[in-house]
Every structure is written in structure tokens, then in C-alpha cells.
N, C-alpha and C positions, 0 to 999 in steps of 0.2 A: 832597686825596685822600680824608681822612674823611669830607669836606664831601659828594665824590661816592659814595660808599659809602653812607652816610646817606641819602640822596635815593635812591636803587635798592634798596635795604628798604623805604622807604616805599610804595615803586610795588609792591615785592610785597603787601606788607600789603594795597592798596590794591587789587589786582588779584583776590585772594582774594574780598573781599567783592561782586566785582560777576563773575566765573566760577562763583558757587553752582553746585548740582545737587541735584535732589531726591533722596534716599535713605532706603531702610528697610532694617532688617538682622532675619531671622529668624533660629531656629534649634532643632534636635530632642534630645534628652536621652534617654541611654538606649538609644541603638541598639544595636543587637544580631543577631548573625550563629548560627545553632544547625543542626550537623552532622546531615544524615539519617540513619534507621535503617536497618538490615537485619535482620529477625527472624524467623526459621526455626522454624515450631512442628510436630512430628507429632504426628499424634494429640491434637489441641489441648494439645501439654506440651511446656517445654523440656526437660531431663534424662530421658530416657525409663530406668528402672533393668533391663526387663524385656526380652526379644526379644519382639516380636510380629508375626517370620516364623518358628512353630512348626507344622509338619506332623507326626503321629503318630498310627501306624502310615502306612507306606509299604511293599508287597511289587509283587513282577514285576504288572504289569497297573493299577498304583493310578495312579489321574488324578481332580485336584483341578478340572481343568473347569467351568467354573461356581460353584464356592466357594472360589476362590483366598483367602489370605490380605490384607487391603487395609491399606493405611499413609495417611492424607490429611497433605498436609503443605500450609501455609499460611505465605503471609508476613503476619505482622501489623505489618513495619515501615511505615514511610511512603515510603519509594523502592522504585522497580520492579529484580529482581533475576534471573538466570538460575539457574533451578536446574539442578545434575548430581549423579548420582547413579555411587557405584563400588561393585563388589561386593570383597571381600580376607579372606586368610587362611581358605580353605578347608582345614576340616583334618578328614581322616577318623580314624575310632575304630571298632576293631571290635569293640567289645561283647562281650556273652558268647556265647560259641561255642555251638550248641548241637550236636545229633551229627549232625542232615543238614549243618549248614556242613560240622561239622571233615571228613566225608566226601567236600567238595569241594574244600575248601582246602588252601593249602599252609602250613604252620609257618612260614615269614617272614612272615606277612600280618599287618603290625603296625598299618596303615593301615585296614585293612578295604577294603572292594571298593565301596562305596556310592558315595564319589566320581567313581568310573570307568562312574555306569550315570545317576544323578540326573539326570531332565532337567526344566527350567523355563525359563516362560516371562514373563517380567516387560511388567507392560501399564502404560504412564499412558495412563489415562481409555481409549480405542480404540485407544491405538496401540502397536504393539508397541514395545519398547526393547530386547528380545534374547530369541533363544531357541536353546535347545541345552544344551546341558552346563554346570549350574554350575560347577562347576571351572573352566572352562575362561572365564567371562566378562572379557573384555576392552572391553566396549561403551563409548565416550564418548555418554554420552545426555545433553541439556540442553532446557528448558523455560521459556519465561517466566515470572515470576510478578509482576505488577502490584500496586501498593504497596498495603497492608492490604487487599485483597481477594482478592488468587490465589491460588487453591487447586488442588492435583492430587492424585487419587487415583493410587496405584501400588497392582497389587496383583499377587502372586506364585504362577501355578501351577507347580504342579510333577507328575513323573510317571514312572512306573519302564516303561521297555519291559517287556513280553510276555516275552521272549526269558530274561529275568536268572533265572535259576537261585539254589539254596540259599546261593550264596556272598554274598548280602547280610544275611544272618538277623543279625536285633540290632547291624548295623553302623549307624553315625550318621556325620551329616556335619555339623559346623558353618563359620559365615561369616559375617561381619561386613557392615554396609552402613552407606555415608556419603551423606549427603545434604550438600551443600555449597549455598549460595545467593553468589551473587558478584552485586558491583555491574553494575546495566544506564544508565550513566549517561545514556547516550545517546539508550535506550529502542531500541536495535535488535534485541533480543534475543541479543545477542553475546556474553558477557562482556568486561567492560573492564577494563584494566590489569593 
């Protein structure tokens, strides 16, 4: 039984050397996988400190037409991203009264009257993205922007009807805007995930 054991090891042994095959074995060092960017700049800056949607003075008949306020915003990452844009936090202030207001106004008007007359109209590049009453914006607006190249100008008129009488004198409105850039992985211009 050894005897045969012995003998069928040999035939392997002996099988090996005449079944060769040619072979090469490569290989790469170092590889390496690195996550894409998204980066949102306005106004070529990231942390902007300042507003720079400031109109002043605003009375009945004022329209910014033609020299709207502009914001450019630019992706300098390297993946293509959708931008939108939300307006929030509209908050009237009335200022200091002067005696044609208080002659029209009422003693509760703690808001001021500004908010209830302001109208704008926000443009990227040609197109409009909303117009009417800030206060009142609710628009979902979105926009391509193609990796380290895309760039959109927004820029923001605004304008008081004809009509608004002394109940707006030295009231202010303030509002906040968020510029959001979201991944376009797909490149359909959609937002994803």
C-alpha cells in the first residue's frame, strides 16, 4: 500500500514538470480613490461678512431697472452641481416715524408697512426666477453649474408702486438668502440624493 502511494507522488511530481505554463505576474502600488468637490463661491469668497443685496433710499415710484443689485456665484469644485437659491426671514422695521407717517399710521404698526408694498424681481443671467412681493417669495429656482467653470449671475431689482403713500417713510425690510449648490452626479441637471 506504501509501495503504491509512493509511485502516485511520483507521477505527480512528474506531471508538474511536463504541464508548465508560461506566466508573468504584475502589479500597481499606491492606488488611490479621492472624493469630488463641491464649492460654492459668491462674489469670488466663501464666507461673504457683508449683505450685498443693499438698496437705499426706496420711496412710492423708485425702480432699480437696470441697476439691479448682482451676486456671481461660481462653482470652483470639480463635479458639476445644481444650484438653488431660497429667500427667509423677511422682517419689517419701522424706523423712525416721521410726522407725515405718524399722520397716516396706526400706533400698532410695529412691523412697518415696507414689507406689505416691496416689490422685486430676481433675474439669473436672462431669466427670471420670481417676481412680486418679497415677502411673499416662495420660488424653488435651480440652475446647473458645471465643475470649476459655472458661473451665474443673480441680480436683484426691486421697486415701490406709485400708489404707497407716507406709511412707508424710514421703514426697512430685511431677508436673508441661501444659495445651496447640491450634487449633479449624473449630470442631468436634477439634484441627486
Amino acid at each position: 500500500m506504501i509501495g503504491a502511494l509512493a509511485l502516485v507522488v511520483v507521477a505527480l511530481v512528474a506531471s508538474w514538470g511536463v504541464n508548465a505554463y508560461f506566466n508573468d505576474t504584475e502589479g500597481t502600488t499606491a492606488n488611490k480613490v479621492t472624493a469630488g468637490t463641491l464649492d460654492l463661491q459668491l462674489d469670488d469668497a466663501d464666507d461673504l461678512t457683508t449683505a450685498l443685496f443693499v438698496v437705499d433710499p426706496v420711496y412710492p415710484g423708485y425702480t432699480s431697472n437696470g441697476t439691479g443689485v448682482k451676486m456671481v456665484l461660481t462653482n470652483i469644485g470639480n463635479i458639476s452641481g445644481v444650484l438653488t437659491m431660497a429667500v427667509s426671514d423677511p422682517v419689517g422695521a419701522p424706523g423712525v416715524e416721521t410726522e407725515p407717517e405718524e399722520d397716516v399710521s396706526t400706533n400698532d404698526d410695529t412691523n412697518g408697512n415696507l414689507q406689505d408694498v416691496l416689490m422685486v424681481n430676481f433675474m439669473a443671467g436672462s431669466t427670471t426666477i420670481y417676481e412680486g412681493l418679497l415677502s411673499e417669495y416662495t420660488t424653488t429656482w435651480s440652475a446647473s453649474l458645471v465643475a470649476t467653470t459655472g458661473t451665474t449671475t443673480v441680480t436683484m431689482y426691486v421697486w415701490v408702486p406709485t400708489a404707497v403713500g407716507n406709511e412707508i417713510q424710514g421703514d426697512s425690510l430685511t431677508f436673508d438668502i441661501t444659495f445651496t449648490l447640491h450634487q449633479d452626479a449624473d449630470g442631468n441637471g436634477v439634484i441627486d440624493g
